[in-house]
TIRO-2110 file (N, C-alpha, C; in Angstrom, 1 decimal):
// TIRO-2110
79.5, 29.3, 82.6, N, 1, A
80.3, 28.2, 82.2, CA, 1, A
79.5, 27.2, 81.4, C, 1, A
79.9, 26.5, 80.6, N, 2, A
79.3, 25.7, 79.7, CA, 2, A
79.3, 24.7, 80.4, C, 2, A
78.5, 23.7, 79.8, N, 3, A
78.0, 22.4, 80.3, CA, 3, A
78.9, 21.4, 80.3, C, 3, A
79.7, 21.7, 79.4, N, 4, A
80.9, 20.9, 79.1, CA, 4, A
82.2, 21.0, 80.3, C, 4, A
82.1, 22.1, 80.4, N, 5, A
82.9, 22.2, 81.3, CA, 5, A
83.1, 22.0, 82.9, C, 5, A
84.2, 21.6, 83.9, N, 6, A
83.3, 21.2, 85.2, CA, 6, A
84.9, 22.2, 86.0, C, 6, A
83.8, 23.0, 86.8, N, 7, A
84.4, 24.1, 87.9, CA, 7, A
85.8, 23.4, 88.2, C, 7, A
86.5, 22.6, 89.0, N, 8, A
88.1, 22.6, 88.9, CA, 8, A
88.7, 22.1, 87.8, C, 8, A
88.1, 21.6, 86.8, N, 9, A
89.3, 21.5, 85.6, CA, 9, A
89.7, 23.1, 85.0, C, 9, A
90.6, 23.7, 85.3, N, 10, A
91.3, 24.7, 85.1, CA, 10, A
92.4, 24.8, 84.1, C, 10, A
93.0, 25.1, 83.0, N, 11, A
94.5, 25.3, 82.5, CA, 11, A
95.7, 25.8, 83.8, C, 11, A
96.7, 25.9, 83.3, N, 12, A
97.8, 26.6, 84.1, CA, 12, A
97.3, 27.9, 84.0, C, 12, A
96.7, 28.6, 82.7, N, 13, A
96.3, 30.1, 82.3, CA, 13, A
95.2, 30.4, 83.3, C, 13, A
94.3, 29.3, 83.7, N, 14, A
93.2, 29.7, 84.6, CA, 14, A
91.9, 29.4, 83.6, C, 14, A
92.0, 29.2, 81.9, N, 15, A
91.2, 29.2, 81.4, CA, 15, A
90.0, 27.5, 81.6, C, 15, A
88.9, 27.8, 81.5, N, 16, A
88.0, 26.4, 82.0, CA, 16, A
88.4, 25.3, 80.5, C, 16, A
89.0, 24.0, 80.9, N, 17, A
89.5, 22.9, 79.8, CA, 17, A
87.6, 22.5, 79.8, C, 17, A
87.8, 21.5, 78.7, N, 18, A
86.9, 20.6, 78.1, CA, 18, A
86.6, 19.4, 78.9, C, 18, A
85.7, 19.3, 79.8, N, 19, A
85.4, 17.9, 80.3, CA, 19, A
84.2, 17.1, 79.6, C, 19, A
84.3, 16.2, 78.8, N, 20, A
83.4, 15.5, 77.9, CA, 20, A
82.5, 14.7, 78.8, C, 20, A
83.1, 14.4, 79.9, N, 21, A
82.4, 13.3, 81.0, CA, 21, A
81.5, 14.6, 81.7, C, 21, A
81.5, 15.6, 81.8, N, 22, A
80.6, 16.6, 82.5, CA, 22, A
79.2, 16.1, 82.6, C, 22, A
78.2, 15.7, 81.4, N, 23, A
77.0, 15.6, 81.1, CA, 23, A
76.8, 14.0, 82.2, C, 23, A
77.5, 13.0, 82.2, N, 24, A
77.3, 11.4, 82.7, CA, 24, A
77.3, 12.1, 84.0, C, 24, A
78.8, 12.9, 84.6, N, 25, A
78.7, 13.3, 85.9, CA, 25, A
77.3, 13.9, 86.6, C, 25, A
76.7, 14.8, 85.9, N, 26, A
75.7, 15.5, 86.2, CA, 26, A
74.2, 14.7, 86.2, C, 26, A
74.4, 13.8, 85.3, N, 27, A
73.1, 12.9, 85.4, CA, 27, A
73.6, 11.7, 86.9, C, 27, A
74.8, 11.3, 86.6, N, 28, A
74.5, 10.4, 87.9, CA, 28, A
74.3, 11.4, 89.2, C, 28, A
75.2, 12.3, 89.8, N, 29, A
74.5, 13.3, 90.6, CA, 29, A
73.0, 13.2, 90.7, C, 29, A
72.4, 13.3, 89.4, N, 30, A
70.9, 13.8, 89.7, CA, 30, A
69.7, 12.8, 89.9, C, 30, A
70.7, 11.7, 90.0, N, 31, A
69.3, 10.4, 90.4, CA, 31, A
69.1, 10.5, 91.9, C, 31, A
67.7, 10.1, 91.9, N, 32, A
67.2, 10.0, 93.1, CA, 32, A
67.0, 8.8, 93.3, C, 32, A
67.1, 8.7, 94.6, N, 33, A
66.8, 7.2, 94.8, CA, 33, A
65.1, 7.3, 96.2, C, 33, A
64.1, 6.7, 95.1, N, 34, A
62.7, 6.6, 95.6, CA, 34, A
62.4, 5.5, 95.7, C, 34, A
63.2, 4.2, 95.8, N, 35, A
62.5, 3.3, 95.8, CA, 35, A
63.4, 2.1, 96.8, C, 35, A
62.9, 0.8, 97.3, N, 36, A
63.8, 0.0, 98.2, CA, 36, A
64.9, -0.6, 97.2, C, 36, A
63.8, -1.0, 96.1, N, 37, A
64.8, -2.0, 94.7, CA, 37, A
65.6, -1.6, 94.3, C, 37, A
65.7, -0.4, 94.0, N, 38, A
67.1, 0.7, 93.2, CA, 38, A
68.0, 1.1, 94.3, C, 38, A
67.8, 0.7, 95.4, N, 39, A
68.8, 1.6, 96.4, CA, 39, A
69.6, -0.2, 97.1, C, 39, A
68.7, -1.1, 97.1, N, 40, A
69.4, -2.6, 97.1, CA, 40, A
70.5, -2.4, 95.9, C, 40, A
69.7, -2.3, 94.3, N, 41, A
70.5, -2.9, 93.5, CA, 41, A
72.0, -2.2, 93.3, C, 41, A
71.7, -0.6, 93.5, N, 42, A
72.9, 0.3, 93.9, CA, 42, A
73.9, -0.1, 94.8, C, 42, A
73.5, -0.5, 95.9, N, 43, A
74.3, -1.0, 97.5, CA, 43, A
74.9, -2.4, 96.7, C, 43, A
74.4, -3.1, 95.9, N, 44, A
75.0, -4.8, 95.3, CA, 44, A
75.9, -4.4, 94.2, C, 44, A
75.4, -3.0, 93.4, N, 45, A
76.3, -2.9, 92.0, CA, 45, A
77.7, -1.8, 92.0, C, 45, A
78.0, -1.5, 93.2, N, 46, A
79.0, -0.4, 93.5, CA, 46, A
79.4, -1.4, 94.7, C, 46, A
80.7, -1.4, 95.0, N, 47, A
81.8, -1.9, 95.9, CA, 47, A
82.0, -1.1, 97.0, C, 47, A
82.1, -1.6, 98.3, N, 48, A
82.0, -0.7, 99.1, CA, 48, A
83.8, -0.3, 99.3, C, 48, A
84.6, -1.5, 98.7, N, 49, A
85.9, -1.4, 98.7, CA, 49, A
86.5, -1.5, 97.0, C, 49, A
87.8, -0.9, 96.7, N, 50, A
88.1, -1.3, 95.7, CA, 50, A
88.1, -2.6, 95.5, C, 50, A
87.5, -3.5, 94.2, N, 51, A
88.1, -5.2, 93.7, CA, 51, A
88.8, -5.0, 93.2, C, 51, A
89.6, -4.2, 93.0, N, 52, A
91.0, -4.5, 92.1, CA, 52, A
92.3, -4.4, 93.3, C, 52, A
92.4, -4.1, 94.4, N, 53, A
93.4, -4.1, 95.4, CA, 53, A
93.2, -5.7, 95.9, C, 53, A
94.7, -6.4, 96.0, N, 54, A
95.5, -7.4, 95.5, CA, 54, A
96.4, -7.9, 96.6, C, 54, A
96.7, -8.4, 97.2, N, 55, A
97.9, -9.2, 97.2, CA, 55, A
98.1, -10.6, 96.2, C, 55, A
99.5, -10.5, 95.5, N, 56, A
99.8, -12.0, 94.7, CA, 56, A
101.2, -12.1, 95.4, C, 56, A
100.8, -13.4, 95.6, N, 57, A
102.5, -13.9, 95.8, CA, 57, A
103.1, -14.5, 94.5, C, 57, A
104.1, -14.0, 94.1, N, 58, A
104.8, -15.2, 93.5, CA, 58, A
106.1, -15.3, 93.8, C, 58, A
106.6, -17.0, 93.2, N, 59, A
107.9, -16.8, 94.3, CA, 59, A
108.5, -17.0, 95.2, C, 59, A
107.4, -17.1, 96.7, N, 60, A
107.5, -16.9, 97.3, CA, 60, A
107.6, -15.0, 97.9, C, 60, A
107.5, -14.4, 97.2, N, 61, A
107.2, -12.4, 97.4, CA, 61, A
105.9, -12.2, 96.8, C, 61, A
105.7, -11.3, 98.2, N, 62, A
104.3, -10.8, 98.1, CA, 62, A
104.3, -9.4, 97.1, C, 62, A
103.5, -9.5, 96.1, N, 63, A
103.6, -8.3, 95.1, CA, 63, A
102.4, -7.5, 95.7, C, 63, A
101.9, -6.1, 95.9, N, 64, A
100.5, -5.6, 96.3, CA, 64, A
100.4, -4.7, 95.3, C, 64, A
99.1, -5.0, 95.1, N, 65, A
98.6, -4.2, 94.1, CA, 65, A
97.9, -2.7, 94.8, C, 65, A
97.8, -1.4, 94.5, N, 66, A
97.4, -1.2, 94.8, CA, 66, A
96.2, -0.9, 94.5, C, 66, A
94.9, 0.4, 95.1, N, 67, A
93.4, 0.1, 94.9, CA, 67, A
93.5, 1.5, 93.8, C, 67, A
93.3, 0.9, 92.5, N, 68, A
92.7, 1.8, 91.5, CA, 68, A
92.0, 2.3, 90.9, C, 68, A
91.1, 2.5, 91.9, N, 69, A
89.7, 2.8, 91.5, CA, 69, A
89.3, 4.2, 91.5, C, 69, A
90.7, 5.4, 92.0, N, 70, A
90.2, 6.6, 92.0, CA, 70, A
90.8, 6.9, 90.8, C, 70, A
91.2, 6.3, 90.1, N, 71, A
91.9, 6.9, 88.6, CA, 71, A
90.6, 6.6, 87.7, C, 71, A
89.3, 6.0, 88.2, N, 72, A
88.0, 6.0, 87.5, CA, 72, A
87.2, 7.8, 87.6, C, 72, A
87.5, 8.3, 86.2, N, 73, A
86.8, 9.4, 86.4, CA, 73, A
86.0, 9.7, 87.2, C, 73, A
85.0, 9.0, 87.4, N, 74, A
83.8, 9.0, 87.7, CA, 74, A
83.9, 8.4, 89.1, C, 74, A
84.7, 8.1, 90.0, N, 75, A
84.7, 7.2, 91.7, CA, 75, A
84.0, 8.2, 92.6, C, 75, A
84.3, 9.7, 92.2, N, 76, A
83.4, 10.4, 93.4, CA, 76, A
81.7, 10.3, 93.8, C, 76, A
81.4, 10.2, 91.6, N, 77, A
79.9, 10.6, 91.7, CA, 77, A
79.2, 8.8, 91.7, C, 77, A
80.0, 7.9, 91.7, N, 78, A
80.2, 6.6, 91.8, CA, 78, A
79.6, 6.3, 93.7, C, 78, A
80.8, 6.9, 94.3, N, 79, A
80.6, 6.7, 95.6, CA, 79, A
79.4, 7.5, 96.7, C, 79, A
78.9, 8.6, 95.9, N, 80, A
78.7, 9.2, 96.4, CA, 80, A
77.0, 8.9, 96.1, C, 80, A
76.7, 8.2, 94.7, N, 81, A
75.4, 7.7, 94.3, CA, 81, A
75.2, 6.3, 95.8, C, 81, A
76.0, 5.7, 96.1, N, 82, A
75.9, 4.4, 96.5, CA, 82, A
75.6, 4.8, 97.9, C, 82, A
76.3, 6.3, 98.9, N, 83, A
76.1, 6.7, 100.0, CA, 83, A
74.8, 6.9, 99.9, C, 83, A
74.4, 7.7, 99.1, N, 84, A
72.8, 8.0, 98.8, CA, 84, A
71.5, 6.9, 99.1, C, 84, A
72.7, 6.1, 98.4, N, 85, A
71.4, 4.6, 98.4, CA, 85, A
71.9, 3.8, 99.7, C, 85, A
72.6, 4.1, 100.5, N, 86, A
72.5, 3.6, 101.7, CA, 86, A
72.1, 4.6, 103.0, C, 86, A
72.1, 5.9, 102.4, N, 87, A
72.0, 6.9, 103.1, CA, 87, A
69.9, 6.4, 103.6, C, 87, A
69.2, 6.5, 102.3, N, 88, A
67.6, 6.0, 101.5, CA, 88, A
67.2, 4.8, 102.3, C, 88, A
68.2, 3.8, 102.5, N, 89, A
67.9, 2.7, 103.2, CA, 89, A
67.6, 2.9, 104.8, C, 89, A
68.8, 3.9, 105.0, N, 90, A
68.9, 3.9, 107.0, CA, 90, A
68.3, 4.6, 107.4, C, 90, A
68.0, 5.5, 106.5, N, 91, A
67.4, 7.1, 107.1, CA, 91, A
66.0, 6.9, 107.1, C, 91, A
65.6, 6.6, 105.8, N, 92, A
64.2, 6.8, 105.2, CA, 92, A
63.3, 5.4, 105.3, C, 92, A
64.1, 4.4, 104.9, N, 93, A
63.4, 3.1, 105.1, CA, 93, A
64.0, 2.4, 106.8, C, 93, A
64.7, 2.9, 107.3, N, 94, A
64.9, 2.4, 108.8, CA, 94, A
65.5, 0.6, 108.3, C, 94, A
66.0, 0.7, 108.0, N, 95, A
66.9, -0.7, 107.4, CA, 95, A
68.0, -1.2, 107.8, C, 95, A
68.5, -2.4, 108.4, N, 96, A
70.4, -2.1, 108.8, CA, 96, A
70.8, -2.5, 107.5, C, 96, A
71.6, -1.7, 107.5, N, 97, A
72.4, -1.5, 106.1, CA, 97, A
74.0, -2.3, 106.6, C, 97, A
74.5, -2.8, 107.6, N, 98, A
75.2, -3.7, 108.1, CA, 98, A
76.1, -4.4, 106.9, C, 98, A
75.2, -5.0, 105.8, N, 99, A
75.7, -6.2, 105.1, CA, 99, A
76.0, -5.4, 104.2, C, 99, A
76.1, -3.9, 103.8, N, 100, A
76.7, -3.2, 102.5, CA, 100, A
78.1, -2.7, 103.0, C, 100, A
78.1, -2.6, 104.4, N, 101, A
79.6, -1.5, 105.0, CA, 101, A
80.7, -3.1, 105.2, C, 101, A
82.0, -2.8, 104.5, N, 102, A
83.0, -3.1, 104.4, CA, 102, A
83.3, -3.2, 106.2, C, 102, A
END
């Protein structure tokens, strides 16, 4: 399979479609996190919750937004970089990680 391409994007025919995001996916996957600084600034620069999920009233009626953060290509290898860096913190540096968990 080409690089371009990523294992479940499939056609209806079965044929592998074009993922342009493949190459960002695969680089964020491949960071490591070796240090205390990068694995803070990861745990401060990724949300442990969506910010875009909402209540507005107006009116008096509560409108709710819901959390749209999985329609971000990228939320698995997003979420999954920031587990890492809290994974780095508890495991490896023995840290409470307390103030990053929602």
């Amino acid at each position: 399979m080409s690089t371009l391409t990523h294992q479940n994007n499939l056609n209806s025919r079965g044929h592998p479609t074009l993922d342009i995001l493949a190459p960002l996916r695969q680089w964020i996957d491949r960071i490591e996190i070796h240090s205390d600084r990068l694995a803070h600034f990861i745990c401060r620069l990724i949300p442990c919750t969506c910010p875009f999920e909402q209540d507005i009233s107006l009116f008096g009626k509560t409108l709710h937004i819901p959390p749209l953060c999985k329609l971000n290509p990228l939320y698995s290898e997003f979420v999954s970089l920031r587990f890492r860096a809290l994974s780095y913190l508890s495991d490896i540096r023995g840290e409470d990680v307390t103030k990053y968990i929602c």
